[in-house]
BADRENNU-36428 format. One record per residue (C-alpha): residue number from 0; residue in one letter; y, z, x. Coordinates in Angstrom, 2 decimals. Layout:
<sites>
+-------+------+---------+---------+---------+
| marfi | tike |       Y |       Z |       X |
+-------+------+---------+---------+---------+
|   NUM |    A |       Y |       Z |       X |
...
+-------+------+---------+---------+---------+
</sites>
This chain:
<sites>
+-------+------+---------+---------+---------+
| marfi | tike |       Y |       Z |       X |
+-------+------+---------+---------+---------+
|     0 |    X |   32.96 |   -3.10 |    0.64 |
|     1 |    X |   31.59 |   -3.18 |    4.21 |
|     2 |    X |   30.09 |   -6.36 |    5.39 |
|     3 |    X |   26.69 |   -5.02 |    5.79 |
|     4 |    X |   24.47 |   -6.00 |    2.94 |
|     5 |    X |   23.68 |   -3.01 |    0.71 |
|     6 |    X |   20.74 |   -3.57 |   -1.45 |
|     7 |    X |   19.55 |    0.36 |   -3.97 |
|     8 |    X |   15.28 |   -0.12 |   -3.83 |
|     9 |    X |   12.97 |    1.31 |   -7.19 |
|    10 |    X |    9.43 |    1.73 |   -6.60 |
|    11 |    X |    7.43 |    3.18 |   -9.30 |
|    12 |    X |    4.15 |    0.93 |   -9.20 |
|    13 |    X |    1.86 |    3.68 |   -9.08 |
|    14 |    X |    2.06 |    7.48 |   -8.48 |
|    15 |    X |    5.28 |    7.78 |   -6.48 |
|    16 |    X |    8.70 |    8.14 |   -7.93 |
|    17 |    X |   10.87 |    6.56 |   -5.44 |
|    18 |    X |   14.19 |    4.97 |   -4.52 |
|    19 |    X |   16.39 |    3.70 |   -1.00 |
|    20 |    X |   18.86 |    2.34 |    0.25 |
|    21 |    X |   18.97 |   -0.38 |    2.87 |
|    22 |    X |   21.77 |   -1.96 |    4.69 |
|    23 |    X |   20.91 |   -5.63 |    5.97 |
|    24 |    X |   17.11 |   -5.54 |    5.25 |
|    25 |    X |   16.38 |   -3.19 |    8.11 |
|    26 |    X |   18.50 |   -0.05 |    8.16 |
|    27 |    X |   17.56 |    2.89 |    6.27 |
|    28 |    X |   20.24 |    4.39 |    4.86 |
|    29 |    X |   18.71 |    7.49 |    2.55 |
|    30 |    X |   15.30 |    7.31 |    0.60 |
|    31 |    X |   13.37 |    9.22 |   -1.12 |
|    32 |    X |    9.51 |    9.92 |   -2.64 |
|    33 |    X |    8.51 |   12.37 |   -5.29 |
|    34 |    X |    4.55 |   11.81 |   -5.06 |
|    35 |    X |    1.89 |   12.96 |   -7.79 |
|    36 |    X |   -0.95 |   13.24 |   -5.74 |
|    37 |    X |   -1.72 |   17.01 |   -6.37 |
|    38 |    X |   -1.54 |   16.79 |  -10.00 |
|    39 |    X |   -3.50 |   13.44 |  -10.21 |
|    40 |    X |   -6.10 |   15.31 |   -7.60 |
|    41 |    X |   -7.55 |   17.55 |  -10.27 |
|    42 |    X |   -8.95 |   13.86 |  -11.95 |
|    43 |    X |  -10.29 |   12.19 |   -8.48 |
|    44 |    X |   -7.43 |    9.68 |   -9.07 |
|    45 |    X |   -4.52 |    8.53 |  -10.59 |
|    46 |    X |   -3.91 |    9.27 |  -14.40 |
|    47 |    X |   -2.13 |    6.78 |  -15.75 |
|    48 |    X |   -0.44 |    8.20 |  -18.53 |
|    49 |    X |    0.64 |   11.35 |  -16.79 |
|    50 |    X |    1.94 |    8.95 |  -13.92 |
|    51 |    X |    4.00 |    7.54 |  -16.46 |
|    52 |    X |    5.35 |   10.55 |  -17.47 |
|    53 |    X |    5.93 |   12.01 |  -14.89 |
|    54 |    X |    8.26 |    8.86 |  -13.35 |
|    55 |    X |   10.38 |    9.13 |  -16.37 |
|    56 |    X |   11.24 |   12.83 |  -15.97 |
|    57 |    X |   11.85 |   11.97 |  -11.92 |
|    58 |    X |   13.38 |    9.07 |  -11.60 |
|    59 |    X |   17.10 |    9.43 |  -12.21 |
|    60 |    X |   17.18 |   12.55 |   -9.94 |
|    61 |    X |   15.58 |   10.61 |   -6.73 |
|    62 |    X |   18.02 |    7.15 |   -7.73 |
|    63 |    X |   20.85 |    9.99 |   -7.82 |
|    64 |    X |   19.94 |   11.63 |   -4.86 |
|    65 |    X |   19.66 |    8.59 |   -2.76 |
|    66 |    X |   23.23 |    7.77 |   -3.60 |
|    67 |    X |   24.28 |   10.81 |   -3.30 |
|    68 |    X |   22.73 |   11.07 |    0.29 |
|    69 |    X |   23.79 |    7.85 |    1.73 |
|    70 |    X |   27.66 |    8.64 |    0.34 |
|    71 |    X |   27.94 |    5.67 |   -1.71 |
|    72 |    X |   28.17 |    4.58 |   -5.32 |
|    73 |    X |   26.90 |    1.71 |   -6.98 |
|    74 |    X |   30.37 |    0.01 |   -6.47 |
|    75 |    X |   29.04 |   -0.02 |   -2.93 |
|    76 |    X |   25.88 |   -1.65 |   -3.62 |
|    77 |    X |   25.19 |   -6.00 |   -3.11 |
|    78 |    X |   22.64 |   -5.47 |   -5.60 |
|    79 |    X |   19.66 |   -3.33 |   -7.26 |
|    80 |    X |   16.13 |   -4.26 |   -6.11 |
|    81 |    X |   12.45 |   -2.81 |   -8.19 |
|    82 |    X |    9.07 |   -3.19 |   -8.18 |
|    83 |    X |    7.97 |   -5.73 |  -10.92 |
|    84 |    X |    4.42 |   -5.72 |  -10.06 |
|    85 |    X |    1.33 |   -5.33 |   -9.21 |
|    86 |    X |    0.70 |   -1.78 |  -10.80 |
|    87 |    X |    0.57 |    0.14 |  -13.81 |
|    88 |    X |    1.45 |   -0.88 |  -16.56 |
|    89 |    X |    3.14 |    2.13 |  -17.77 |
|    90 |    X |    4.38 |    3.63 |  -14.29 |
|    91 |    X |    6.25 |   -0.43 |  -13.70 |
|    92 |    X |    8.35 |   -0.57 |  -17.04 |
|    93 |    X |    9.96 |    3.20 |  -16.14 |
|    94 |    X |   11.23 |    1.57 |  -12.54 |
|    95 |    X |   12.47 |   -1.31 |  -14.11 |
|    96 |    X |   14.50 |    0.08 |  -17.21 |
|    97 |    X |   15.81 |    1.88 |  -14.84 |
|    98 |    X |   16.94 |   -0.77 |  -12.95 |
|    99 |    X |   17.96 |   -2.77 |  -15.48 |
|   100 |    X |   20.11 |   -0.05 |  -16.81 |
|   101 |    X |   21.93 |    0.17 |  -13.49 |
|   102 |    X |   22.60 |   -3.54 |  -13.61 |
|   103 |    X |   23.68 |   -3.73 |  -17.01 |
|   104 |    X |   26.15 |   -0.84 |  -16.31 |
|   105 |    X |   27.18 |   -1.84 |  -12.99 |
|   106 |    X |   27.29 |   -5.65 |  -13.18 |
|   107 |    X |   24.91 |   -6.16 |  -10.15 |
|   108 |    X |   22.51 |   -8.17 |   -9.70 |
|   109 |    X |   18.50 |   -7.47 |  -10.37 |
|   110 |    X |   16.12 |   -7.88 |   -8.44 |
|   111 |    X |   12.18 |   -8.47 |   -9.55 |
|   112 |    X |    9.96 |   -7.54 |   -6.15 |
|   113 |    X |    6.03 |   -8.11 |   -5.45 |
|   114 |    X |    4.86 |   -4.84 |   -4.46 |
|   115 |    X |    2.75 |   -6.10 |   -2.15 |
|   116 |    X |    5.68 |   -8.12 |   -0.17 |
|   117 |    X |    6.98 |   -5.04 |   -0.36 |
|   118 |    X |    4.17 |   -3.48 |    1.78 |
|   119 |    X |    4.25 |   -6.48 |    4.45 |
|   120 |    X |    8.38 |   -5.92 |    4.77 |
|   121 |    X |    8.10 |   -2.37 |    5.57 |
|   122 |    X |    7.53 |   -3.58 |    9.19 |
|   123 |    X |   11.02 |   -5.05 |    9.72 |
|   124 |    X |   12.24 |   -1.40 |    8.42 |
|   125 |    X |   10.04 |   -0.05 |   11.82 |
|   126 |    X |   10.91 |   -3.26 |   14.62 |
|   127 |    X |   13.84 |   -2.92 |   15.98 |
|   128 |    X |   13.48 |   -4.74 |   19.25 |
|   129 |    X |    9.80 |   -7.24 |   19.11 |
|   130 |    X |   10.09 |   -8.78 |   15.35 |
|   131 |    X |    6.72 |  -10.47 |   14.54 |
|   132 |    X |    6.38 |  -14.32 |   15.24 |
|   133 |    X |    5.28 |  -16.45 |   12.48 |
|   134 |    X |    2.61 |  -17.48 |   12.07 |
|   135 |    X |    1.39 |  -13.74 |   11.12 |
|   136 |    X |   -1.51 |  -12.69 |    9.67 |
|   137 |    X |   -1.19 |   -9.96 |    7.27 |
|   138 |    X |   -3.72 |   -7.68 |    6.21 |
|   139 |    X |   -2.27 |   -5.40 |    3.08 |
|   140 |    X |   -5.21 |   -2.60 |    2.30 |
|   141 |    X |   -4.38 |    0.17 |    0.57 |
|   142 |    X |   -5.99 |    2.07 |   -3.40 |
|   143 |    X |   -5.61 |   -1.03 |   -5.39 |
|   144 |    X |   -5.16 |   -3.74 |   -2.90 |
|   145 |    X |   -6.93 |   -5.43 |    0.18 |
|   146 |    X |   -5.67 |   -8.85 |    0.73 |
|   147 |    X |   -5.39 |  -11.27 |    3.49 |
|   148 |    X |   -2.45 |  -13.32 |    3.61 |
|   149 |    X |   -1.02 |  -15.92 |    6.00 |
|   150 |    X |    2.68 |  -15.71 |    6.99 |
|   151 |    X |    4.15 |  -19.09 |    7.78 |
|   152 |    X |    7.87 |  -17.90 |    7.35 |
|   153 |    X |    9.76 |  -15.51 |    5.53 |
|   154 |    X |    8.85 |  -15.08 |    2.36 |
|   155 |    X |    6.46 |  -18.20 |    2.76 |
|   156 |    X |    2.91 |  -16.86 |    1.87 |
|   157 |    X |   -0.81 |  -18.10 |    1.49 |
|   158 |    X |   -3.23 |  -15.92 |    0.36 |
|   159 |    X |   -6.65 |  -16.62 |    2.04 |
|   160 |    X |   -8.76 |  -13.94 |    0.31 |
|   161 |    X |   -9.17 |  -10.60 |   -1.63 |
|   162 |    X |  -11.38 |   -7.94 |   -2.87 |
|   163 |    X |  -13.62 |   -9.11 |   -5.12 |
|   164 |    X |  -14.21 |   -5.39 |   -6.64 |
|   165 |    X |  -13.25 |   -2.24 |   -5.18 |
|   166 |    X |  -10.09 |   -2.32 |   -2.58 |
|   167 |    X |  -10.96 |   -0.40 |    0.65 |
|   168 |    X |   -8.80 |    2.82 |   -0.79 |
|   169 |    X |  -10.65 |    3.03 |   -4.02 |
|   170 |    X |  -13.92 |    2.56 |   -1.78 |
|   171 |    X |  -12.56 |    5.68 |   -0.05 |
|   172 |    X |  -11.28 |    7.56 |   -2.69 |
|   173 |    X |  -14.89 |    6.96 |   -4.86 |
|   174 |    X |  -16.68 |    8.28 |   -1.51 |
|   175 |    X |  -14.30 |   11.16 |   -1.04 |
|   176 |    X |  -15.24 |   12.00 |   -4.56 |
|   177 |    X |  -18.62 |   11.88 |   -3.92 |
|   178 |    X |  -19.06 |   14.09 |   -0.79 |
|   179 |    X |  -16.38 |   16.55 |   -2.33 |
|   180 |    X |  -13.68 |   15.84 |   -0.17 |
|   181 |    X |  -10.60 |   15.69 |   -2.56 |
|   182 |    X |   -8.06 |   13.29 |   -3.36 |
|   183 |    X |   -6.65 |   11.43 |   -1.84 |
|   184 |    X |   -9.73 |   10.07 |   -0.05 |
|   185 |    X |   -8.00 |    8.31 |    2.93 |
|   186 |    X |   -6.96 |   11.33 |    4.47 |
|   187 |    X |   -9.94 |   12.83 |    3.21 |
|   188 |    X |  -12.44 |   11.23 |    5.19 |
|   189 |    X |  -10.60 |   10.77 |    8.10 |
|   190 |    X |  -10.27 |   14.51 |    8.58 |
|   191 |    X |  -13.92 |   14.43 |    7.63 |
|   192 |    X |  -15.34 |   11.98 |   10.17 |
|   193 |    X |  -13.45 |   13.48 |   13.21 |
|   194 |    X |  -16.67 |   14.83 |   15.23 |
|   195 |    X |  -19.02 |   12.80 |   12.72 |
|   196 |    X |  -21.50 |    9.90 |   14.44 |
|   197 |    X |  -20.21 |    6.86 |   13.17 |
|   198 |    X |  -23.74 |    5.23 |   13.57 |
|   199 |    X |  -25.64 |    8.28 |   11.86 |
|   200 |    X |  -26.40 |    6.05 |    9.22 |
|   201 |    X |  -26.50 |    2.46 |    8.84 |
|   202 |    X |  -24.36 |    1.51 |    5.65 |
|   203 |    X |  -24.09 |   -2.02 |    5.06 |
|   204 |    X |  -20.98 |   -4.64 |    5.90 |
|   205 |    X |  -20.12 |   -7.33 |    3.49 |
|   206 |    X |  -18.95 |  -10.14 |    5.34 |
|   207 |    X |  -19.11 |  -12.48 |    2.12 |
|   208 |    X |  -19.62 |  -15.38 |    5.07 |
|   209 |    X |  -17.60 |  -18.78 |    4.11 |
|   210 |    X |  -14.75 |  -17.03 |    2.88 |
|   211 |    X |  -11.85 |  -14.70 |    3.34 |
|   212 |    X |  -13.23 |  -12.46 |    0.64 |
|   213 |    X |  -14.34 |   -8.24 |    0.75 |
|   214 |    X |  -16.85 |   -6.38 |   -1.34 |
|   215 |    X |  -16.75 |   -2.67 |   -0.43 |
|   216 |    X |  -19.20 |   -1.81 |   -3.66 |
|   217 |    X |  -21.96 |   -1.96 |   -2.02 |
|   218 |    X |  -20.89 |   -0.10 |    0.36 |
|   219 |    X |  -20.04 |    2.45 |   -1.78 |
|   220 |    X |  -23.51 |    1.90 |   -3.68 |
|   221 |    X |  -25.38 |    2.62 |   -0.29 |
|   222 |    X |  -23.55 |    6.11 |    0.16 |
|   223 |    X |  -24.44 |    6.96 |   -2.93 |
|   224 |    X |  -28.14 |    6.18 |   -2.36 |
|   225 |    X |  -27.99 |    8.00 |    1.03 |
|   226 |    X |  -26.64 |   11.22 |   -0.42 |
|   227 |    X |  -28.95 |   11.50 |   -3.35 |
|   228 |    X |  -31.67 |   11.29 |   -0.83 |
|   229 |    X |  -30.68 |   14.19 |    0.66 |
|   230 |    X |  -29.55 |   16.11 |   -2.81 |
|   231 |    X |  -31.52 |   14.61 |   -5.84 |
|   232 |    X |  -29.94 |   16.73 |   -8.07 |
|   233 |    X |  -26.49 |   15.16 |   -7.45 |
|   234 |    X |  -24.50 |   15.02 |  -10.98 |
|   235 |    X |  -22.52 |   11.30 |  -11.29 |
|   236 |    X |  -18.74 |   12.49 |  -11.59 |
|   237 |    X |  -19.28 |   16.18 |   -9.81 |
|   238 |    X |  -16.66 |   16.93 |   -7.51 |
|   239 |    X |  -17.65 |   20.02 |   -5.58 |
|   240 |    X |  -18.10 |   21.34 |   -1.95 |
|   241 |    X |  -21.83 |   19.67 |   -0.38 |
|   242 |    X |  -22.57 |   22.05 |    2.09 |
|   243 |    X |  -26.00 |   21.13 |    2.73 |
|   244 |    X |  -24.74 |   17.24 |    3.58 |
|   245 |    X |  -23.67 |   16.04 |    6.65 |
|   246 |    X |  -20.40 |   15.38 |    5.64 |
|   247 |    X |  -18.71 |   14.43 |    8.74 |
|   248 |    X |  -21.69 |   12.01 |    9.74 |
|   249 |    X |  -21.64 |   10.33 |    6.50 |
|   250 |    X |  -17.48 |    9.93 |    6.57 |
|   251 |    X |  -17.51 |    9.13 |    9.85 |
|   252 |    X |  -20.29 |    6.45 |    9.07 |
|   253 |    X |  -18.58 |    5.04 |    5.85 |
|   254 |    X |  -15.47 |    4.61 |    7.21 |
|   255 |    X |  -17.02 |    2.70 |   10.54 |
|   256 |    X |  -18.38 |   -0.03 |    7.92 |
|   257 |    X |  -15.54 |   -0.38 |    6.62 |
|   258 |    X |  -13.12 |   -0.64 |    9.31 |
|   259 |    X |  -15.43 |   -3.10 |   11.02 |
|   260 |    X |  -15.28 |   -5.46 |    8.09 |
|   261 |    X |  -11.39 |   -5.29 |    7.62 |
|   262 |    X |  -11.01 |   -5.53 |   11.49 |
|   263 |    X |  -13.80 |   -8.45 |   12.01 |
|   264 |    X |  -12.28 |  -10.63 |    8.88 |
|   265 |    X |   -8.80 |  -10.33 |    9.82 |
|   266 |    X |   -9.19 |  -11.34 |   13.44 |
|   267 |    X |  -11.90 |  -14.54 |   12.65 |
|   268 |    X |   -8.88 |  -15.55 |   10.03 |
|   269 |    X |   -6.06 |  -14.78 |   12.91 |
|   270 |    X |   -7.96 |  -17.56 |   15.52 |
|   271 |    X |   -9.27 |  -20.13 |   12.95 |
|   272 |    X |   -5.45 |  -20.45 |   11.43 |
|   273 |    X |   -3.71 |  -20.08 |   14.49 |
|   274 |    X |   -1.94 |  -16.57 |   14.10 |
|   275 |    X |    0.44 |  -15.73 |   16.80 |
|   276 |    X |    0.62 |  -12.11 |   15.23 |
|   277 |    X |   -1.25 |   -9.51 |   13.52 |
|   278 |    X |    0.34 |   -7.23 |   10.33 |
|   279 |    X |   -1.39 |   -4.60 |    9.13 |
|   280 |    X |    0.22 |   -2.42 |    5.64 |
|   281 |    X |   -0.21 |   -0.61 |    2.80 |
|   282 |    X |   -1.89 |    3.14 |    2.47 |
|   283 |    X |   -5.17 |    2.36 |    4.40 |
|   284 |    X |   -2.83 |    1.60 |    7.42 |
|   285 |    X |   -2.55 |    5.32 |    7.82 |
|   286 |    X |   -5.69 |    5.16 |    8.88 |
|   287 |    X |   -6.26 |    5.77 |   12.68 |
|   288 |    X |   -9.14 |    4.25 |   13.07 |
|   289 |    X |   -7.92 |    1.03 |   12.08 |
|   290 |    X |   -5.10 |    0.93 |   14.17 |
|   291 |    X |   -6.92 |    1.95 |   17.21 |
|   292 |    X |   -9.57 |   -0.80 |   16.13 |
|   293 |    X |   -7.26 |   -3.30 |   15.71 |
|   294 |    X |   -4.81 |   -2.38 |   18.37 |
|   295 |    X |   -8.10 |   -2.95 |   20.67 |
|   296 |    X |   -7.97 |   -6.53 |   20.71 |
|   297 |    X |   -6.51 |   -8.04 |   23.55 |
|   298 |    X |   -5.51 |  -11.16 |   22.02 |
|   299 |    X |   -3.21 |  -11.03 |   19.10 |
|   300 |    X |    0.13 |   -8.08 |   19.12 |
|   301 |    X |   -0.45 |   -5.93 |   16.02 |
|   302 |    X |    2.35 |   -4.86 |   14.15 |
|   303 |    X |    1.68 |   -1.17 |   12.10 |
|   304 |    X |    4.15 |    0.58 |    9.69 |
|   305 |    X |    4.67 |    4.23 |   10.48 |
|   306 |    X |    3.49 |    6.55 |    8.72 |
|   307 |    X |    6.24 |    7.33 |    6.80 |
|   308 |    X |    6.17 |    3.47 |    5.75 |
|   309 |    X |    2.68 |    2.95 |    4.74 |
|   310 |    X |    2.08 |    4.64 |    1.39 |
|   311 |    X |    4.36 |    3.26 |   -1.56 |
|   312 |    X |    8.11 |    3.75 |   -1.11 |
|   313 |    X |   11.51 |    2.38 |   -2.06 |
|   314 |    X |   12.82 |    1.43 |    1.50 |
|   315 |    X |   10.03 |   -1.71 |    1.61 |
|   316 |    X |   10.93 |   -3.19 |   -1.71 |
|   317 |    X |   14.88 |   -3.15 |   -0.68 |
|   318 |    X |   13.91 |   -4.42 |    2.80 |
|   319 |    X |   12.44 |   -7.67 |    0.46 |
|   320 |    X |   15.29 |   -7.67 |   -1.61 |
|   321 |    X |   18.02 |   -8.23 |    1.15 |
|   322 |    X |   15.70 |  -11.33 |    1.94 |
|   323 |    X |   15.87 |  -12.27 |   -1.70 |
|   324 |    X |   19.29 |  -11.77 |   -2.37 |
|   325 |    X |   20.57 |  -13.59 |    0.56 |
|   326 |    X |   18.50 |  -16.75 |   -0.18 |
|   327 |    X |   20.02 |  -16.55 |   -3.59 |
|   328 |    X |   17.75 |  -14.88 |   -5.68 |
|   329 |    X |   19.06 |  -13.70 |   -9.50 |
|   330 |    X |   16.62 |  -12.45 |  -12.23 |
|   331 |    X |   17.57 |  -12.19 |  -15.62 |
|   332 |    X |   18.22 |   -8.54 |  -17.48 |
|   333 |    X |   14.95 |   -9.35 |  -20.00 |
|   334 |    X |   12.48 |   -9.99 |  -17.31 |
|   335 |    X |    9.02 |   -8.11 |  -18.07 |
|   336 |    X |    6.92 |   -6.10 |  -15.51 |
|   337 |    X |    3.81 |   -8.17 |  -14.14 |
|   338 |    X |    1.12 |   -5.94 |  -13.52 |
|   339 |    X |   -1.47 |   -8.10 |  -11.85 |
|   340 |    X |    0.82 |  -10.46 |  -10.42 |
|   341 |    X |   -0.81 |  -12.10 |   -7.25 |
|   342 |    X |    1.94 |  -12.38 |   -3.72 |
|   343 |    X |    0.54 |  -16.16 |   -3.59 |
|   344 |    X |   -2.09 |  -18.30 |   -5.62 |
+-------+------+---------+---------+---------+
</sites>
């Protein structure tokens, strides 16, 4: 066996069949991603039973292929890392009897990763040379998730606050909807509010003062309001072209109030804990916006996945599970899925 640290990655929290392999927690051997995001576009959003489906009939081709691609077999894996939770219900238990099959077969040992310290380890798959210094402060936004966490260590978490309703991807994906943009509704209105006025219209910011906390409902609420202004016949649930709108104003104005309230919180929290660095993750960290906004401020270094690395993959949860496995980490063959478990209380 070489000496570098082999650890096979499952991810199938959501809509995205996927599996790596990563040598010492950093190296990307072979990965790969079967998304659903056409066929869950036709219902504005994921389906949960088709996702479900869909993972079983994928996911021993993309765990085969990543083998196959990185020239190994499983006598050449340390050990089998998957997504326990958060996430679907369904879509989790297909990931992890899959894992769990490996292990049984192979004798390795399992692995039961947070998805969402999944997320904030897909930046040690991108920095090579400047590694983040702890304190961090890591922001993890994305459809079903916008949390602020602080970083003491590795693997040493505090989570300082959450959405209290809709995560800032579901806020997009709902407004998407809504103007007729498509699914997914990150890309969506991004594409939409390049040449839109960002201040066109004045949508409100939550900043839920006293605590770490986001509401993006409202938000949501007020864009609502705005359009049926402008079309009182709009139809709740209608997903169709709005030519008469001004759809790039509107985007462009929605996604300002948005980015300033994930931008303002996540600084204030940086200087009044003492952050040394900034992390930002998950799907909504595609969005340019927010890098550019965040990568604005002259006082904190911000760390940003690539693309590639910011929607749900494999490579991120085997990135965590090198960390795990070296500080001696073992779960049992029976463990169940969790699919609202928290990072940190």
């Amino acid at each position: 066996m070489s000496s570098a640290t082999r650890i096979l990655g499952i991810e199938t929290s959501c809509d995205e069949t996927a599996a790596a392999v990563v040598e010492n927690g950093t190296q990307i051997v072979s990965r790969a991603v079967a998304s659903q995001a056409e066929l869950h576009a036709e219902f504005g959003g994921v389906f949960p039973e088709v996702a479900s489906r869909v993972h079983i009939e994928t996911i021993y081709p993309i765990v085969d292929g990543v083998l196959a691609q990185a020239h190994v077999g499983l006598e050449a894996i340390d050990a089998i890392a998957v997504t326990r939770g958060p996430g679907l219900a369904g879509s989790l238990v297909v990931g992890m009897n899959m894992a769990k099959g490996l292990a049984l077969a192979s004798g390795l040992p399992l692995l039961g990763i947070n998805h969402l310290e999944g997320h904030i380890y897909s930046i040690w798959l991108a920095e090579k040379d400047t590694e983040p210094t702890f304190p961090l402060l890591a922001l993890v936004v994305s459809g079903g998730h916008t949390e602020l966490v602080l970083m003491t260590d590795h693997l040493a978490y505090q989570r300082l606050g959450g959405t209290l309703d809709d995560a800032a991807g579901e806020a997009f994906d709902k407004v998407a909807r809504l103007l007729g943009l498509g699914y997914p509704g990150g890309p969506a209105i991004q594409s939409a509010a390049q040449g839109g006025n960002p201040e066109a219209f004045t949508f409100p910011r939550a900043w839920l003062e006293g605590s770490w906390d986001f509401s993006f409902s409202g938000l949501k609420t007020a864009v609502l309001r705005e359009v049926r202004k402008m079309e009182p016949t709009l139809k709740a649930g209608v997903e169709a072209p709005r030519p008469g709108l001004p759809i790039s104003d509107l985007a462009a104005s929605f996604q300002a109030a948005v980015i300033d309230v994930l931008v303002g919180k996540t600084l204030a929290a940086a200087k009044q804990l003492g952050a040394a660095d900034i992390l930002i993750a998950g799907g909504v960290s595609a969005n340019q916006s927010l890098r550019d906004s965040m990568q604005e401020n002259p006082d904190y270094p911000v760390h940003v996945p690539p693309l590639s690395l910011c929607t749900d993959n494999a490579a991120m949860i085997a990135a965590v599970g090198h960390r795990r496995f070296m500080v001696g980490q073992r779960d049992a063959l029976d463990m169940d899925v969790l699919p609202t478990w928290p990072l940190a209380e």
